[in-house]
C-alpha positions in Angstrom: 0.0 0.0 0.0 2.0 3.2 -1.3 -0.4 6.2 -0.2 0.7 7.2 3.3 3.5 4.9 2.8 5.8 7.2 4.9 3.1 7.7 7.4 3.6 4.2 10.2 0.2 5.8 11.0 -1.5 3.5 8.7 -2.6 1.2 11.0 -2.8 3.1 14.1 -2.9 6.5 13.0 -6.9 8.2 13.2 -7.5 9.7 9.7 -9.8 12.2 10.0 -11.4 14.6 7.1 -13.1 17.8 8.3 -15.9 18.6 5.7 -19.0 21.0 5.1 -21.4 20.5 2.1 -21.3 24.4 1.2 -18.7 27.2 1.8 -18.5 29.7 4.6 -19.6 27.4 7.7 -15.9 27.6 9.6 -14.9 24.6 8.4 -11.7 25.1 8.2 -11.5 27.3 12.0 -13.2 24.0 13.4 -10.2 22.1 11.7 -7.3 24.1 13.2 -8.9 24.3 16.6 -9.6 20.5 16.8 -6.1 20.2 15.7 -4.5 22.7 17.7 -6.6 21.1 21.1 -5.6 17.4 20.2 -2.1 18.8 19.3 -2.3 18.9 23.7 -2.1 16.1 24.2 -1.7 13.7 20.9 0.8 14.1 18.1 -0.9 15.8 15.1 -0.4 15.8 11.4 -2.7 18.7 9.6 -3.0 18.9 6.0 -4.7 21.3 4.2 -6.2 20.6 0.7 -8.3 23.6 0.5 -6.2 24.3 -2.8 -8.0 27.4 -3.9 -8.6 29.1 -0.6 -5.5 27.6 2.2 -6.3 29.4 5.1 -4.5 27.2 7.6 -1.4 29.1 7.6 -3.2 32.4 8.3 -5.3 31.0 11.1 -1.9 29.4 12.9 0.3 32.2 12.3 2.1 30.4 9.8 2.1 32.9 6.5 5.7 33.4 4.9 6.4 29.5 6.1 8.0 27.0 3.2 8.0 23.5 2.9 11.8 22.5 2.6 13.4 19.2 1.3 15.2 16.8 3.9 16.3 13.5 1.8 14.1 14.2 -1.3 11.0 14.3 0.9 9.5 17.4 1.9 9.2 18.1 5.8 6.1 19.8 7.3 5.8 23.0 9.2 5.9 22.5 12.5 3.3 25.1 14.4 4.3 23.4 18.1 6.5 20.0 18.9 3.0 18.2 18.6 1.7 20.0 15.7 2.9 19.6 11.4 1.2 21.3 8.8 1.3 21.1 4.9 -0.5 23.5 2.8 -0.1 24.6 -0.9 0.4 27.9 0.8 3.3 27.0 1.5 4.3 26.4 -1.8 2.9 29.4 -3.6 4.8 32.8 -4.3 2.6 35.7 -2.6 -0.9 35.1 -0.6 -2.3 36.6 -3.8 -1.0 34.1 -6.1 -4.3 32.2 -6.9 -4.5 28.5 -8.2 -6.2 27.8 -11.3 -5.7 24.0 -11.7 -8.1 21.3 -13.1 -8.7 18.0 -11.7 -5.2 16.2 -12.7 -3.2 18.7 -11.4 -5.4 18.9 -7.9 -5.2 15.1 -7.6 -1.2 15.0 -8.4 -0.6 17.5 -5.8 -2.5 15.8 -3.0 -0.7 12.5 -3.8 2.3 14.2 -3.2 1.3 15.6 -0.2 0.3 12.6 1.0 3.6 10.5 -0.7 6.3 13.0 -1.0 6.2 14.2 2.4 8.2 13.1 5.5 5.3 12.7 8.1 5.9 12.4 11.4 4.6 9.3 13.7 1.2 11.4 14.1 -1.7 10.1 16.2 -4.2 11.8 14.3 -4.3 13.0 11.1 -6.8 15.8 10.1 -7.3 16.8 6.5 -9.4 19.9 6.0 -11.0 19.7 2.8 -13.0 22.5 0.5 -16.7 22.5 0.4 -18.7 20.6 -1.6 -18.0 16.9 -2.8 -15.6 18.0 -6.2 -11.6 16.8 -7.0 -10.6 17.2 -3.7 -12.5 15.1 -1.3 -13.2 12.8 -4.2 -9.1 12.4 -4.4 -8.6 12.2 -0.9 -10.9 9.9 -0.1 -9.3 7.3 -3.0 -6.0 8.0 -2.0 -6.0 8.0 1.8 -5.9 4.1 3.3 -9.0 2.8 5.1 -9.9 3.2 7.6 -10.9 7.1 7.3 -12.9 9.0 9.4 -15.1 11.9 8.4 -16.4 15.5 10.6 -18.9 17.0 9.0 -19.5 20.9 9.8 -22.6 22.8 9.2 -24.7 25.9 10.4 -28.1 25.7 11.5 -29.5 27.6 8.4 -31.7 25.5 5.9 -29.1 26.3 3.0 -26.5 24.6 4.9 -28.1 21.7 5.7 -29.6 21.1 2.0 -25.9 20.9 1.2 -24.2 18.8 4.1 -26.9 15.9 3.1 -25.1 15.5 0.6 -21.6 15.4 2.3 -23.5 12.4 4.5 -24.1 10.7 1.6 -21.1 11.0 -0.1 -19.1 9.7 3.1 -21.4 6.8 3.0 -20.9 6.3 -0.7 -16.7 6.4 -0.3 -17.1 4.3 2.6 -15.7 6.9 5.1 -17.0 6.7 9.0 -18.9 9.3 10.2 -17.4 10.3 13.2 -20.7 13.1 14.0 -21.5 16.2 12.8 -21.1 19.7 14.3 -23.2 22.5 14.7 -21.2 26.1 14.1 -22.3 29.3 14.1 -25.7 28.0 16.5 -27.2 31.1 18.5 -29.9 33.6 17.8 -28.6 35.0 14.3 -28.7 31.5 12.6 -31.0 29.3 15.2 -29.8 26.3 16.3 -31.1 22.8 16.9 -31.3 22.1 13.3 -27.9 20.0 13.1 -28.8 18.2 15.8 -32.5 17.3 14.5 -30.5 16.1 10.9 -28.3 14.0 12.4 -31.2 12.2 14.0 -32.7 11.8 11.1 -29.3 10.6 9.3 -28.4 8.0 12.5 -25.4 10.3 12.8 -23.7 11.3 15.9 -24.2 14.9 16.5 -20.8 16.3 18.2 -21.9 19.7 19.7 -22.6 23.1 18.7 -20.4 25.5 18.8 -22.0 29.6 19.1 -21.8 32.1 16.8 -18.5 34.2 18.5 -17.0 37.4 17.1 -13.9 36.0 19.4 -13.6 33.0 17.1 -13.5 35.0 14.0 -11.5 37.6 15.2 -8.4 34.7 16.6 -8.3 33.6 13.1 -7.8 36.9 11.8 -5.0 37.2 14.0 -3.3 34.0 13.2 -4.5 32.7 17.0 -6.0 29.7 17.6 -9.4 30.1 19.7 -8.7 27.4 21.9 -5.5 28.8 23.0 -6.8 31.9 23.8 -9.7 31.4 25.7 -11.1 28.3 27.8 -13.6 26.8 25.2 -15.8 24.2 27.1 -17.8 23.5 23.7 -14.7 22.5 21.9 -13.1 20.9 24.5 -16.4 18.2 24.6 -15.9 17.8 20.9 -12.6 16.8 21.6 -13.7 14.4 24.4 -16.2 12.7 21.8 -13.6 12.4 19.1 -11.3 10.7 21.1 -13.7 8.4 22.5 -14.9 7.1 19.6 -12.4 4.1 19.4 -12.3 3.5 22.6 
């Protein structure tokens, strides 16, 4: 089995893809704050194959950051001693540099990432995907050994959900485990409740919700994880249910 070859994580390692049916549900903020929280106490691999928008290094304070070659494998970023990140933003020459790729080219990268890079003995490994169910997740999901888990992120409004049905069914349909779902965004503005109700209806396991929090948006600006700078109780029990799931 070559994909993740250099990863011994392939049997013991918890593969994990963070993924929202639609755009602009803090996808990717719930996949650097789960990784930054396990990164506490767990070794963490964090790979980013949001090709056309990587926001991970901006959210960890990680912009300017290369990928360099150690023995014709390229070594991750480290953000902590617990913590390695890959991104293509690593890779590209200004934050305004855009990618315009089709398919192949998407699909060539990722097996590289996943191949060409010198991973370190990780416990988990969390992939934060782009929205929707295109190249990407379609690549990954091939690519990546079984067994692969799957976090699915949503916000309470009707458009949201519409779209994350489909992210259920396309984790059944690549035969990835559905860890749960999680509810962001959930307060007054959006509702909430509505996550929770689906993944009832879908025999999912709902995770938490996690409120709407100018706090949250504002750490990412910044480059500063929200669970390091505050005492999160709703992530920390997402974490708690993450971890328990092989138990």
């Amino acid at each position: 089995m070559q994909a993740l070859a250099l990863l011994p994580v392939v049997v013991k390692v918890r593969k994990i893809l963070v993924m929202s049916g639609k755009g602009g549900v803090g996808k990717t903020t719930v996949a650097v704050n789960l990784a930054v929280r396990l990164a506490d106490k767990h070794r963490v691999g964090l790979l980013d194959i949001d090709l056309h928008g990587p926001n991970v290094p901006r959210m960890l304070s990680l912009e300017g950051e290369k990928l360099v070659q150690k023995e014709g494998k390229l070594v991750p970023v480290k953000y902590n001693k617990n913590l390695e990140v890959v991104s293509i933003g690593f890779l590209l020459e200004s934050r305004d540099k855009p990618v315009i790729w089709r398919g192949p080219l998407k699909h060539k990268l990722i097996n590289q990432f996943l191949n060409d890079v010198k991973w370190g003995d990780n416990d988990f490994f969390v992939v934060d995907l782009p929205p929707g169910t295109g190249d990407e997740a379609i690549s990954i999901a091939q690519l990546i050994p079984k067994p692969v888990e799957a976090i699915l992120v949503s916000t309470p409004q009707e458009v949201s959900l519409l779209d994350v049905r489909k992210a259920i069914e396309f984790s059944r349909e690549l035969g990835l485990k559905i860890v749960g779902i999680i509810e962001n965004m959930s307060g007054e503005i959006f509702g909430s409740g509505k996550v929770e109700e689906l993944a009832k209806e879908k025999g999912v396991r709902f995770l938490g919700a996690i409120g709407l929090n100018k706090e949250i948006s504002r750490c990412g600006d910044k480059g500063k994880p929200f669970v390091n700078e505050t005492n999160s109780k709703e992530f920390s029990e997402i974490i708690k249910k993450i971890e328990k799931v092989n138990d």
